[in-house]
PDB file of N, CA, C and O in Angstrom:
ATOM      1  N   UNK A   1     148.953  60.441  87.662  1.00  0.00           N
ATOM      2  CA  UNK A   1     148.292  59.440  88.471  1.00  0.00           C
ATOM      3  C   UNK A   1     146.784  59.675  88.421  1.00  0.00           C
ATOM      4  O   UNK A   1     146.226  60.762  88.275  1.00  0.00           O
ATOM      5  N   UNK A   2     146.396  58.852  88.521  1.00  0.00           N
ATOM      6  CA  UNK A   2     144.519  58.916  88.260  1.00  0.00           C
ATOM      7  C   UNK A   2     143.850  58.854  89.600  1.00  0.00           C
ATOM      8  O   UNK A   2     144.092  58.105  90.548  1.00  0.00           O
ATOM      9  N   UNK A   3     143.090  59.661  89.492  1.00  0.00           N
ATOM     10  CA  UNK A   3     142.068  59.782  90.915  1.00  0.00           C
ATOM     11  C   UNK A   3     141.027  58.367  90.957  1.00  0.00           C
ATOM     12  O   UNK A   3     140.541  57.629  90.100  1.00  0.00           O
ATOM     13  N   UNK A   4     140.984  58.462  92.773  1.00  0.00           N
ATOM     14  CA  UNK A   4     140.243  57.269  93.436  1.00  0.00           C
ATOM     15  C   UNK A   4     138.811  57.678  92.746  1.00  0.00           C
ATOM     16  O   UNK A   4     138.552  58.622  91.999  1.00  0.00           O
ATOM     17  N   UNK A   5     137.971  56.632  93.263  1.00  0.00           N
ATOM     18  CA  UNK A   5     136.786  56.896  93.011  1.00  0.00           C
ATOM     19  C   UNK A   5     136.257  57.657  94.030  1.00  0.00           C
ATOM     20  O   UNK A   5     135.219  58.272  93.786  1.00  0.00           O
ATOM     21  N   UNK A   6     136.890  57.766  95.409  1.00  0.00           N
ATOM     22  CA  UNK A   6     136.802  58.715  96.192  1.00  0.00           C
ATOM     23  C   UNK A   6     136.817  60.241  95.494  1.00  0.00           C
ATOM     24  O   UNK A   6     135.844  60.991  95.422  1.00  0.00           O
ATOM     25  N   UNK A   7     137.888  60.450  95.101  1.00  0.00           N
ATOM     26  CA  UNK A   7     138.126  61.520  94.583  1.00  0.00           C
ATOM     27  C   UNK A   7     137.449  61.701  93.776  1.00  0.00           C
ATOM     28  O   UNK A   7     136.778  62.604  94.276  1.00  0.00           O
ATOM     29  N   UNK A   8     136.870  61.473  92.394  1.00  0.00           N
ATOM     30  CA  UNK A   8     135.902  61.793  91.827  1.00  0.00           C
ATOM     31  C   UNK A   8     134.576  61.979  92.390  1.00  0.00           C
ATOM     32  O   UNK A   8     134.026  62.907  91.798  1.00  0.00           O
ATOM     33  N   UNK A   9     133.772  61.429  93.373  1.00  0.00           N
ATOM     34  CA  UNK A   9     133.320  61.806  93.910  1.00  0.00           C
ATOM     35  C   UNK A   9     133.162  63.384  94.711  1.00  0.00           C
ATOM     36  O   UNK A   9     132.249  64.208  94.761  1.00  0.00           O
ATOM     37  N   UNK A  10     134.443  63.322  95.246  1.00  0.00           N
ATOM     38  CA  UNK A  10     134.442  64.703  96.311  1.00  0.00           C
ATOM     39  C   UNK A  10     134.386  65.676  95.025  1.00  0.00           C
ATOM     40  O   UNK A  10     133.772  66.726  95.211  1.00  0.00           O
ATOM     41  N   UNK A  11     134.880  65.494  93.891  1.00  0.00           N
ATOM     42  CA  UNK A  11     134.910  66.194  93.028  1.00  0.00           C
ATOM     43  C   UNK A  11     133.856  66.669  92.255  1.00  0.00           C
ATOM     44  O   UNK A  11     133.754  67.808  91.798  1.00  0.00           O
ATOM     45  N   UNK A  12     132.982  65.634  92.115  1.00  0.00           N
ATOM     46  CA  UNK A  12     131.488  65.869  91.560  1.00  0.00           C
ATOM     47  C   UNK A  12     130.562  66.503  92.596  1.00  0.00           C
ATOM     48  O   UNK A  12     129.654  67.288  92.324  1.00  0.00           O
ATOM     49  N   UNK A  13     130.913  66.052  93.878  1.00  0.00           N
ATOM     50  CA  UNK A  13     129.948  66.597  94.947  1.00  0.00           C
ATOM     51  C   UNK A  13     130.363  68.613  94.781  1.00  0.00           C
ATOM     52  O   UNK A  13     129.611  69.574  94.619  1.00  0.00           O
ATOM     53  N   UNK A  14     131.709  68.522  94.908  1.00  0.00           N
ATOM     54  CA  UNK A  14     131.896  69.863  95.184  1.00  0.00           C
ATOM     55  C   UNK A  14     131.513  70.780  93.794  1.00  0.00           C
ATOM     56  O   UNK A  14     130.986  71.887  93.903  1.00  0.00           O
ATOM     57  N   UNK A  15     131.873  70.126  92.375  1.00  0.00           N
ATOM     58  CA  UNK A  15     130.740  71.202  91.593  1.00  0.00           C
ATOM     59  C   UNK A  15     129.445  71.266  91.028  1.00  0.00           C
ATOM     60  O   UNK A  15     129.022  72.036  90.165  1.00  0.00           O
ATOM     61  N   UNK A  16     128.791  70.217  91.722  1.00  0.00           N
ATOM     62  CA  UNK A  16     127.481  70.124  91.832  1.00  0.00           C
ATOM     63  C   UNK A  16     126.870  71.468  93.288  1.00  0.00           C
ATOM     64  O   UNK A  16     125.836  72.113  93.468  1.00  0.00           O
ATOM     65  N   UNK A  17     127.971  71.354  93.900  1.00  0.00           N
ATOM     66  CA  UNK A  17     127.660  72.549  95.271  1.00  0.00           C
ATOM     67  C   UNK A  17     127.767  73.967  94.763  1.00  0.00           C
ATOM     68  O   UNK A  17     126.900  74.781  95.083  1.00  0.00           O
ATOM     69  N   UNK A  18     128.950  74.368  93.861  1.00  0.00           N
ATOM     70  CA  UNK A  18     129.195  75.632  92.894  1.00  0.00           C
ATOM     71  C   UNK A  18     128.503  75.714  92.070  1.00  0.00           C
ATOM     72  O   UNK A  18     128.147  76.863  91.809  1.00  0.00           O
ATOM     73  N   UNK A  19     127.860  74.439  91.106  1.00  0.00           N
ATOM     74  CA  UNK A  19     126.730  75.222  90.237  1.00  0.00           C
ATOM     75  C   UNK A  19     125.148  75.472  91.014  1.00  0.00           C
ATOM     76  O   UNK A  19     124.256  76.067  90.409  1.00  0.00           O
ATOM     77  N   UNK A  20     124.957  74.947  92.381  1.00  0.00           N
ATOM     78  CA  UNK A  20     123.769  74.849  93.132  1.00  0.00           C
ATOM     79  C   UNK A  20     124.470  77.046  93.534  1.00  0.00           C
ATOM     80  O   UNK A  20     123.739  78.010  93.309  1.00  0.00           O
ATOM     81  N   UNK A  21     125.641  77.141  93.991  1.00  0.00           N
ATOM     82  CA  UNK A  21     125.451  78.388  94.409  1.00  0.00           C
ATOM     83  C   UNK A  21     125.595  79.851  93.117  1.00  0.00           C
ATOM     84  O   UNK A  21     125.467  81.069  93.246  1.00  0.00           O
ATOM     85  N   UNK A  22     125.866  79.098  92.108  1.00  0.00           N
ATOM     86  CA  UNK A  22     125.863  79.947  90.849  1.00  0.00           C
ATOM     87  C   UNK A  22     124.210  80.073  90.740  1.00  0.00           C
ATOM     88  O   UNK A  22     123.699  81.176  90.544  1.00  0.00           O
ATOM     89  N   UNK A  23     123.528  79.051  90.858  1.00  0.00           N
ATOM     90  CA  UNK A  23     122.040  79.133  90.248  1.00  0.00           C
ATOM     91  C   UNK A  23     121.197  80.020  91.402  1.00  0.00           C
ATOM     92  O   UNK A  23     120.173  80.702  91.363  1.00  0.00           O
ATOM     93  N   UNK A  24     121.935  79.741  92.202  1.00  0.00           N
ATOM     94  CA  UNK A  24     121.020  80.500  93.666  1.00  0.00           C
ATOM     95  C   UNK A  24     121.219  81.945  93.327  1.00  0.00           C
ATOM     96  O   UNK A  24     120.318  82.779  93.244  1.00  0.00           O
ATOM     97  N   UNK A  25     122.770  82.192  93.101  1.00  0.00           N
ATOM     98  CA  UNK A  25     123.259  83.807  92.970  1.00  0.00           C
ATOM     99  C   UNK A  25     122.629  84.813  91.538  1.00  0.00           C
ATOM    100  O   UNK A  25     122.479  86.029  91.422  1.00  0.00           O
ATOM    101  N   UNK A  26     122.301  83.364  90.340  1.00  0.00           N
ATOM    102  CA  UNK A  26     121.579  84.410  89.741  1.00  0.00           C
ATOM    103  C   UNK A  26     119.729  83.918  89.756  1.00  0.00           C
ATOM    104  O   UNK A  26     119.068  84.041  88.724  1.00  0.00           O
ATOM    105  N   UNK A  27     119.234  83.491  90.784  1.00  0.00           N
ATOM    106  CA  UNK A  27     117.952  83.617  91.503  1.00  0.00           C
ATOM    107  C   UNK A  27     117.921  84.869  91.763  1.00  0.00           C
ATOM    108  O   UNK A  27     117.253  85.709  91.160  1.00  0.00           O
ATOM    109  N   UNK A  28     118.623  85.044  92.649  1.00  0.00           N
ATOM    110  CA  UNK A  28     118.723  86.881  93.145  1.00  0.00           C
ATOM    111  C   UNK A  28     118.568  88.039  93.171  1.00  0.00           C
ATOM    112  O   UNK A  28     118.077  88.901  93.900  1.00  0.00           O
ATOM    113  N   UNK A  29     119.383  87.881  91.667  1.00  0.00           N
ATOM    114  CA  UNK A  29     120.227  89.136  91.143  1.00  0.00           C
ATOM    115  C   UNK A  29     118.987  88.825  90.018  1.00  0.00           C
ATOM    116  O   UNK A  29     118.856  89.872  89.384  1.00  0.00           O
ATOM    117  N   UNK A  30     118.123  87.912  89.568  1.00  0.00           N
ATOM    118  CA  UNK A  30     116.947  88.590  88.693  1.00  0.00           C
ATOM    119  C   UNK A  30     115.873  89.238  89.796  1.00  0.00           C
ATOM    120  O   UNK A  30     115.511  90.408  89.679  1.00  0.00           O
ATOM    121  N   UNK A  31     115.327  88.259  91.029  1.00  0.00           N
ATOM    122  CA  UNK A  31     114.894  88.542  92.327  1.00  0.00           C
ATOM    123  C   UNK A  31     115.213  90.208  92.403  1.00  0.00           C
ATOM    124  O   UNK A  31     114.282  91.013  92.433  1.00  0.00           O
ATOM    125  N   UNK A  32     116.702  90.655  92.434  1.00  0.00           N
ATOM    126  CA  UNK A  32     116.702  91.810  92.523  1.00  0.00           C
ATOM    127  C   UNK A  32     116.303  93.068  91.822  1.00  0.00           C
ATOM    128  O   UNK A  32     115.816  94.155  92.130  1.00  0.00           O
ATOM    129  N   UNK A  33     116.873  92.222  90.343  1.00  0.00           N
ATOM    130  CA  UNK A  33     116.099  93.525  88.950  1.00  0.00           C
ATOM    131  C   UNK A  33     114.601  93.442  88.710  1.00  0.00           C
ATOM    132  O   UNK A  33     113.963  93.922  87.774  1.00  0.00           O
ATOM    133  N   UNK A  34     114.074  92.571  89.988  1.00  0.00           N
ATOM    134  CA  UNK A  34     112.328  93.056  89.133  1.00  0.00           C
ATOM    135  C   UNK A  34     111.925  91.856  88.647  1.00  0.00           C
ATOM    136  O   UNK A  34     110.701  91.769  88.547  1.00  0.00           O
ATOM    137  N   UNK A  35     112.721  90.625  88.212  1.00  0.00           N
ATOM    138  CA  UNK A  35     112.771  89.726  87.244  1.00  0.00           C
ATOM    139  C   UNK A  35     112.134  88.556  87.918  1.00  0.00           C
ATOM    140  O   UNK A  35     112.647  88.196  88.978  1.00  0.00           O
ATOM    141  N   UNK A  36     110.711  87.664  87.300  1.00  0.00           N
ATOM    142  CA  UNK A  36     110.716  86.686  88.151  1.00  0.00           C
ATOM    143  C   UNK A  36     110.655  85.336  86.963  1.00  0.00           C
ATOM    144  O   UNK A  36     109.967  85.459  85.950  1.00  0.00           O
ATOM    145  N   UNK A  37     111.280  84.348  87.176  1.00  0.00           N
ATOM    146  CA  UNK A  37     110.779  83.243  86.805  1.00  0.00           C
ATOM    147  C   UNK A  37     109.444  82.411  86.955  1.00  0.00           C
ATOM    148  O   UNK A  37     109.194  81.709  87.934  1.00  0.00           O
ATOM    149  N   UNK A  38     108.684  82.566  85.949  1.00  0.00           N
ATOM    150  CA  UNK A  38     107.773  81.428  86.422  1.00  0.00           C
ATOM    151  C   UNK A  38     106.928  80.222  85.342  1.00  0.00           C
ATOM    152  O   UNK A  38     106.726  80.326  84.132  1.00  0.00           O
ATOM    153  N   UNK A  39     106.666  79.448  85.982  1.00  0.00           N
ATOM    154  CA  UNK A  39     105.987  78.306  84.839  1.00  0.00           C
ATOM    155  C   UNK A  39     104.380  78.331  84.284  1.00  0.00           C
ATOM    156  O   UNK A  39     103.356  78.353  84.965  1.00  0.00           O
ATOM    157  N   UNK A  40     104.483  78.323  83.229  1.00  0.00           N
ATOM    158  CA  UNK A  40     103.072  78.203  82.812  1.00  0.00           C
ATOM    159  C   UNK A  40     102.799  76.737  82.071  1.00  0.00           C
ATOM    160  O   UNK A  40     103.689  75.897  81.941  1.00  0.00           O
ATOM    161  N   UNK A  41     101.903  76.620  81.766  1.00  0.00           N
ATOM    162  CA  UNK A  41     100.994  75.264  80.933  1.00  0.00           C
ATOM    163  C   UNK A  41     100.586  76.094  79.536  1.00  0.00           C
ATOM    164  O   UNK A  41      99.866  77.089  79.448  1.00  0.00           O
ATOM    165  N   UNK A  42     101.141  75.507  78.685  1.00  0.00           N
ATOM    166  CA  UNK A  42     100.360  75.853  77.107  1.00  0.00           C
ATOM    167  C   UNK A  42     100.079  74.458  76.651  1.00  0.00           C
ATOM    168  O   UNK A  42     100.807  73.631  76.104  1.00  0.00           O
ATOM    169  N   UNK A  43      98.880  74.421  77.005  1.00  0.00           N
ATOM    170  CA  UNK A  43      97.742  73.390  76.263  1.00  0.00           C
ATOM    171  C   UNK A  43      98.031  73.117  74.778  1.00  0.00           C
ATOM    172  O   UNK A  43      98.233  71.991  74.323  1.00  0.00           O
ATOM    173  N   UNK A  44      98.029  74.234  74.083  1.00  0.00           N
ATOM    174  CA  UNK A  44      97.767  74.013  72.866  1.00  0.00           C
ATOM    175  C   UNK A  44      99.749  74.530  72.126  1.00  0.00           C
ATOM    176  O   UNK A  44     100.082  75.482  71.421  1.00  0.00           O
ATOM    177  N   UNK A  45     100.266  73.828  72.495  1.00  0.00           N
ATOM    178  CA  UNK A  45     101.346  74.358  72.595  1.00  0.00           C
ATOM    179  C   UNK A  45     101.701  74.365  70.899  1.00  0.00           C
ATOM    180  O   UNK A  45     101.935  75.559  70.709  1.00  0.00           O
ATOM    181  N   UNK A  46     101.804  73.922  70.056  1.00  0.00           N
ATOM    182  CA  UNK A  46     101.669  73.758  68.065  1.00  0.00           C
ATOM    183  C   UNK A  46     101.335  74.725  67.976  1.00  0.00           C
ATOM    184  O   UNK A  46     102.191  75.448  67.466  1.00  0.00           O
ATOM    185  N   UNK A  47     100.189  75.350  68.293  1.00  0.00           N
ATOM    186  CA  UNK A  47      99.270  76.449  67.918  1.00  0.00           C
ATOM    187  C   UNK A  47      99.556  77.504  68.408  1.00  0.00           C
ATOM    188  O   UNK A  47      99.522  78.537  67.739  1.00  0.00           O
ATOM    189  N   UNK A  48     100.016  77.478  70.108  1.00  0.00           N
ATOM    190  CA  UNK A  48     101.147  78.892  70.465  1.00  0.00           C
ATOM    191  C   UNK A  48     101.863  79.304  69.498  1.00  0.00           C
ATOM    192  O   UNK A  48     101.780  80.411  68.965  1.00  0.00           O
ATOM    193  N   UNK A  49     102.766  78.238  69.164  1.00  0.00           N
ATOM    194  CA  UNK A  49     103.908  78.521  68.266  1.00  0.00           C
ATOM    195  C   UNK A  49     103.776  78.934  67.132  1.00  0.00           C
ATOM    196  O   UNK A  49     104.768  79.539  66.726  1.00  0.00           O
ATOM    197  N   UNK A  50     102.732  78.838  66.256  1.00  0.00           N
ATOM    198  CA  UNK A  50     101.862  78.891  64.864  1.00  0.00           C
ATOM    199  C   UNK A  50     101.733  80.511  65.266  1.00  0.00           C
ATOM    200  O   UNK A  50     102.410  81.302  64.609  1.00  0.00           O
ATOM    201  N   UNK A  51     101.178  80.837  65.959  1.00  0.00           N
ATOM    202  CA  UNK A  51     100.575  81.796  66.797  1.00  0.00           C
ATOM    203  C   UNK A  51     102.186  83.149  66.861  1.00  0.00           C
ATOM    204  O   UNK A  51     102.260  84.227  66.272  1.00  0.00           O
ATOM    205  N   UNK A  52     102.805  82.758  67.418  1.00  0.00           N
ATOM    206  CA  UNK A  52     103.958  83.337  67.696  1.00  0.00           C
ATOM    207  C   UNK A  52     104.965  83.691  66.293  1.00  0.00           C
ATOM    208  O   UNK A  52     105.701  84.663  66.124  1.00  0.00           O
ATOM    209  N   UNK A  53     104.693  82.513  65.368  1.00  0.00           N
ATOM    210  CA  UNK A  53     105.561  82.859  64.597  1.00  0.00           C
ATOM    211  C   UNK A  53     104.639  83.672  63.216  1.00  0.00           C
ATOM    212  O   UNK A  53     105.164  84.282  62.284  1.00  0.00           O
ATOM    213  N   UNK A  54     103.492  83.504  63.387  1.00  0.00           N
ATOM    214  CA  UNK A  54     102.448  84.349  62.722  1.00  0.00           C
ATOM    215  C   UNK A  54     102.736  85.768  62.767  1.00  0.00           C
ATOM    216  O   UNK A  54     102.936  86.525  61.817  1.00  0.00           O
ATOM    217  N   UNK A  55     102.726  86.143  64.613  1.00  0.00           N
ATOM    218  CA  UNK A  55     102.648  87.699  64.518  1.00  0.00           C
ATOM    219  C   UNK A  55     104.385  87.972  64.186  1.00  0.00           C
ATOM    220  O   UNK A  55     104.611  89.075  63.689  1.00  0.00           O
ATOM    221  N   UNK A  56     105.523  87.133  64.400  1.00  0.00           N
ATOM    222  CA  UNK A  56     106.192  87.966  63.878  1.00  0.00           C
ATOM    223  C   UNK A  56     107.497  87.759  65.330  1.00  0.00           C
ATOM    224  O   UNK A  56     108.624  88.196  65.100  1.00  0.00           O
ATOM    225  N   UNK A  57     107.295  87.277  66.343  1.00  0.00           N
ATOM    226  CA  UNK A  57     108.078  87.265  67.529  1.00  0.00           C
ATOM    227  C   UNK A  57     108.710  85.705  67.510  1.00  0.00           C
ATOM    228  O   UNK A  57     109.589  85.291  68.266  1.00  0.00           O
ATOM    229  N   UNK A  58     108.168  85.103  66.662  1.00  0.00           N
ATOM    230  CA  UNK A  58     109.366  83.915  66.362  1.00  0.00           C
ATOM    231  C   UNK A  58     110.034  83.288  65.312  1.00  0.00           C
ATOM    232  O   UNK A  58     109.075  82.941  64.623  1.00  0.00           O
ATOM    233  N   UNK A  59     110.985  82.925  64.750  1.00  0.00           N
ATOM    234  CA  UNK A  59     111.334  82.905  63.249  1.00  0.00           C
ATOM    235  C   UNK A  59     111.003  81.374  63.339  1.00  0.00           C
ATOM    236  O   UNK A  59     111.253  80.557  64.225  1.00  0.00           O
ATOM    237  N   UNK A  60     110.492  81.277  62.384  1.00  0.00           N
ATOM    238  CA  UNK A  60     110.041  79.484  62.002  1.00  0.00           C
ATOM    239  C   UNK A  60     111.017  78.712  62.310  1.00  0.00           C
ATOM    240  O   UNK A  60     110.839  77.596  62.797  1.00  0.00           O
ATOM    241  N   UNK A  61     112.284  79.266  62.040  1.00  0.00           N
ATOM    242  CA  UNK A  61     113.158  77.887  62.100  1.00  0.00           C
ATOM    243  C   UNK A  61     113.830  77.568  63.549  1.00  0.00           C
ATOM    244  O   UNK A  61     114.802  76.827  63.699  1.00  0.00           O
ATOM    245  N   UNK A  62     113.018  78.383  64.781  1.00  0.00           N
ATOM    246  CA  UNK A  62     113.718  78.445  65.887  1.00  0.00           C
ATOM    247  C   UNK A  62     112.232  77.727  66.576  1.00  0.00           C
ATOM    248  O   UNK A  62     112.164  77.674  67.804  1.00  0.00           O
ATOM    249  N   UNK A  63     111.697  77.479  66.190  1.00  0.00           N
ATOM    250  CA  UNK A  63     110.320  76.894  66.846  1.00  0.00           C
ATOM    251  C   UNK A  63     110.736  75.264  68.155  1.00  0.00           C
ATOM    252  O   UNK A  63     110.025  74.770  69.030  1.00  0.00           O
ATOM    253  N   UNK A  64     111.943  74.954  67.756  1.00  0.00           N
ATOM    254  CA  UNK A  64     112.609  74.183  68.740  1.00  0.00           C
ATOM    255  C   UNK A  64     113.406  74.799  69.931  1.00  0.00           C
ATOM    256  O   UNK A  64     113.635  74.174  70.966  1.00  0.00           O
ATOM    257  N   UNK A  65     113.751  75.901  69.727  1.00  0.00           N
ATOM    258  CA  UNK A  65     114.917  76.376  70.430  1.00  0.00           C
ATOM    259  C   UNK A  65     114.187  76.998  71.325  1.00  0.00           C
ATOM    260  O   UNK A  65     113.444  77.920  70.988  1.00  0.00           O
ATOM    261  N   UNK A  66     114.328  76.457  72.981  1.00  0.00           N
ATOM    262  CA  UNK A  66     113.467  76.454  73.603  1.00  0.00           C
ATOM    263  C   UNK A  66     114.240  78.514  74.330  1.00  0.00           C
ATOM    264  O   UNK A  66     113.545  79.149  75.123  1.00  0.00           O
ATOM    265  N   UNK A  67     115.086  78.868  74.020  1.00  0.00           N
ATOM    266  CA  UNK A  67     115.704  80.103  74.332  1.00  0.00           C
ATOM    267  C   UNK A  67     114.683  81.258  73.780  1.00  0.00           C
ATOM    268  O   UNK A  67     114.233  82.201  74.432  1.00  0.00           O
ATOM    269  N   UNK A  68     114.367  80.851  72.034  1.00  0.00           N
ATOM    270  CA  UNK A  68     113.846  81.583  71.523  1.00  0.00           C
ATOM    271  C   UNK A  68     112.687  81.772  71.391  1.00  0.00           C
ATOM    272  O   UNK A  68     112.253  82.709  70.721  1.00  0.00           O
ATOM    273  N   UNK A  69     111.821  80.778  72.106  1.00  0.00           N
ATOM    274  CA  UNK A  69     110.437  80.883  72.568  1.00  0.00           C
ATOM    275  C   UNK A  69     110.132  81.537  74.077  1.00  0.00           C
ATOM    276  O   UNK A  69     109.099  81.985  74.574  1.00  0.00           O
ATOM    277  N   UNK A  70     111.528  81.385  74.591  1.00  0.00           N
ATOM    278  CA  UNK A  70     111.678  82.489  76.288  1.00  0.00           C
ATOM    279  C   UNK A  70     111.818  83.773  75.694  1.00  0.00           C
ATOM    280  O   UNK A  70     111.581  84.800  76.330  1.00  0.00           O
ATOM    281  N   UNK A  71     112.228  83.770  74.395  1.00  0.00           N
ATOM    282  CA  UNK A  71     112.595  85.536  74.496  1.00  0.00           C
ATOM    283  C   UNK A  71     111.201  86.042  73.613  1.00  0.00           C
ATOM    284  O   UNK A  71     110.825  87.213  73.672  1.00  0.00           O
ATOM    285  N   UNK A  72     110.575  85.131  72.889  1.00  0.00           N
ATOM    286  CA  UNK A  72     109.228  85.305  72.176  1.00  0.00           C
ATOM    287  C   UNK A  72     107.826  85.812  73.467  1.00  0.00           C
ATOM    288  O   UNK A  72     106.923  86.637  73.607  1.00  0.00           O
ATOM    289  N   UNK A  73     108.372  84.830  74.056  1.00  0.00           N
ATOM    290  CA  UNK A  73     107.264  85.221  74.966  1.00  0.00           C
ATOM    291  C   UNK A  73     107.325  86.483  76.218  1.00  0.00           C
ATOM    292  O   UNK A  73     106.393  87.122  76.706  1.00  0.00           O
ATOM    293  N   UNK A  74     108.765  86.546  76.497  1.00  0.00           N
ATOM    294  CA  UNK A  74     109.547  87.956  77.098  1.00  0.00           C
ATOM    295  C   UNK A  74     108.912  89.260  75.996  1.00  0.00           C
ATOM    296  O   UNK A  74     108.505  90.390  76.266  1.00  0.00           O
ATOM    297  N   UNK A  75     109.018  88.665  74.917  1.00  0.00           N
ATOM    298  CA  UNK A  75     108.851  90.170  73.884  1.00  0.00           C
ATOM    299  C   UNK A  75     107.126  90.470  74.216  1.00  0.00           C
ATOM    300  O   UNK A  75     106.697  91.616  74.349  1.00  0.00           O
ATOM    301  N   UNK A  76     106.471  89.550  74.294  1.00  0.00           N
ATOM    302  CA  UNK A  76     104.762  89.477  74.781  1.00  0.00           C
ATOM    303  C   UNK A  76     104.095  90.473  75.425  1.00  0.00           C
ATOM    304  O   UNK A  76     103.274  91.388  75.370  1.00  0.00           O
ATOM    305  N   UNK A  77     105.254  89.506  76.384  1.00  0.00           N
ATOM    306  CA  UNK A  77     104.872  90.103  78.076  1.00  0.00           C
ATOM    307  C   UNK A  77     105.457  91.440  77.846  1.00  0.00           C
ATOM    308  O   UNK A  77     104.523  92.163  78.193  1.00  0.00           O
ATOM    309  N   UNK A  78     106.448  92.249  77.466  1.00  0.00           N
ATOM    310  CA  UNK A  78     107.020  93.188  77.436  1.00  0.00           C
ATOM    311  C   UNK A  78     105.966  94.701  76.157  1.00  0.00           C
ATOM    312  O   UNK A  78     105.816  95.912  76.321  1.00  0.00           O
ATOM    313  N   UNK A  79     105.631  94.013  75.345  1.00  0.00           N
ATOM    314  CA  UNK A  79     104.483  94.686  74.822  1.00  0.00           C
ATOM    315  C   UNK A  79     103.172  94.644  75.508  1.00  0.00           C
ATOM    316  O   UNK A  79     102.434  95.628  75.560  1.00  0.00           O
ATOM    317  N   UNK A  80     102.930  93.660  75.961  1.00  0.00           N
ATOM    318  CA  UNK A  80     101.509  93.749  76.333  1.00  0.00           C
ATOM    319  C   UNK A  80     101.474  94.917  77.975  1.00  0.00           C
ATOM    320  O   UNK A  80     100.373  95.356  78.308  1.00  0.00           O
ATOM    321  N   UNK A  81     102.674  95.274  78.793  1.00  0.00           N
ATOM    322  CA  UNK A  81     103.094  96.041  79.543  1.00  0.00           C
ATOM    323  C   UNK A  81     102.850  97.574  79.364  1.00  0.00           C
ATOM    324  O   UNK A  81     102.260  98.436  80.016  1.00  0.00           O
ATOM    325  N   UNK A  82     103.759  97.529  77.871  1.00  0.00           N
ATOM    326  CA  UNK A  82     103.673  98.834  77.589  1.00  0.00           C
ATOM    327  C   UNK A  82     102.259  99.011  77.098  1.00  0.00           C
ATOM    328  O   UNK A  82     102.200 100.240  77.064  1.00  0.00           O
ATOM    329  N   UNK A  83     101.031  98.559  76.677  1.00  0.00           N
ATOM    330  CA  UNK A  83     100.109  98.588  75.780  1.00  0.00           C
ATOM    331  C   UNK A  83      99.498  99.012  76.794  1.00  0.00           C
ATOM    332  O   UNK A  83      98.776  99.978  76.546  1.00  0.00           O
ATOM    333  N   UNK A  84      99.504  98.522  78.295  1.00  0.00           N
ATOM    334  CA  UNK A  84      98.622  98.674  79.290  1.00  0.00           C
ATOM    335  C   UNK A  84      99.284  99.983  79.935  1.00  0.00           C
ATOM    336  O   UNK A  84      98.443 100.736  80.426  1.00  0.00           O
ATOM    337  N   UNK A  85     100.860 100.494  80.058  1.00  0.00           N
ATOM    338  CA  UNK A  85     100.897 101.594  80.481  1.00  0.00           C
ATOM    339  C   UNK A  85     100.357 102.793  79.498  1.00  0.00           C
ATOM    340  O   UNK A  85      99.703 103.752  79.909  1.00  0.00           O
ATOM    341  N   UNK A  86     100.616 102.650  78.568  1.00  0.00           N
ATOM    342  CA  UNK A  86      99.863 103.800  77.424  1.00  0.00           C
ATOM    343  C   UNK A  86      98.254 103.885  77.506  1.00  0.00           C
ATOM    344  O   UNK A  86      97.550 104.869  77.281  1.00  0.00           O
ATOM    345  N   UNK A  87      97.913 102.746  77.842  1.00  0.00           N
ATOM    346  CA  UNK A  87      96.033 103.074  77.833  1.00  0.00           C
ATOM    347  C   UNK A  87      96.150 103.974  79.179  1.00  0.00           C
ATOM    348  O   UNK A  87      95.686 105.113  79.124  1.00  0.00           O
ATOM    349  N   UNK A  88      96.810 103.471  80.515  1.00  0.00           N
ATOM    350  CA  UNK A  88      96.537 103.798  81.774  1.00  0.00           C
ATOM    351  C   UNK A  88      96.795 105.656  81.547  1.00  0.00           C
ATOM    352  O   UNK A  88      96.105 106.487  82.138  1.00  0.00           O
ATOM    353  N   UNK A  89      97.960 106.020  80.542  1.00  0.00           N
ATOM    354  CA  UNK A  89      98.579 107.556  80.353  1.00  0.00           C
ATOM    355  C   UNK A  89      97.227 108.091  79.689  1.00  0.00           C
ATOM    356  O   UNK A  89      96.874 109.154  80.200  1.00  0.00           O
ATOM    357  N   UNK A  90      96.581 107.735  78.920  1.00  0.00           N
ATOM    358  CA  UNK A  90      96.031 108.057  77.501  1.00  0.00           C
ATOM    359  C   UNK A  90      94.662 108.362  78.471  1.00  0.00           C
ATOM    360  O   UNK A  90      94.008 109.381  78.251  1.00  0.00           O
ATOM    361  N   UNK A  91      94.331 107.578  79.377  1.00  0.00           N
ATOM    362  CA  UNK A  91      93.225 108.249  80.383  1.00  0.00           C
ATOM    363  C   UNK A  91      93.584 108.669  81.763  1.00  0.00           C
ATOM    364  O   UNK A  91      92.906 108.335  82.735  1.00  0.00           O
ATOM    365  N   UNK A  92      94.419 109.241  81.827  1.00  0.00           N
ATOM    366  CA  UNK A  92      94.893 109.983  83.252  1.00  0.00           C
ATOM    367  C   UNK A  92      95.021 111.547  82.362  1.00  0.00           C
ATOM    368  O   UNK A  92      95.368 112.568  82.955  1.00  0.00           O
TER     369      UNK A  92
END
């Protein structure tokens, strides 16, 4: 038997409510590891990417794949971290 349009409804409402508390739960749990999300503006955004796949942190053919420009720019931020804890060691 096929559901009302009622029912599809209650149905869409309720996993639209489970993926609202999936997204909240892993808010959190990055919230918790240290991890923050946040947005930036790249102006020159062609030339980021030119840029990125120059030094070596993005493979040309992923220049769409918006995953592999999060983990390009994760790898960044994650060197440019360590670059600054080693100067901070290197004069203490």
């Amino acid at each position: 038997m096929d559901a009302t349009p009622n029912e599809l409804l209650v149905e869409r409402i309720a996993k639209r409510k489970r993926q609202n508390v999936q997204r909240v739960q892993r808010c959190r749990k990055r919230k918790q590891a240290g991890a923050r999300c946040v947005r930036i503006e790249v102006v020159d955004w062609a030339e980021a990417l030119d840029a990125f796949i120059k030094i070596g942190v993005l493979a040309e053919d992923q220049r769409t794949n918006d995953r592999a420009i999060e983990a390009a720019i994760a790898q960044l931020c994650r060197a440019g971290f360590r670059a600054v804890e080693a100067r901070q060691k290197a004069s203490a």
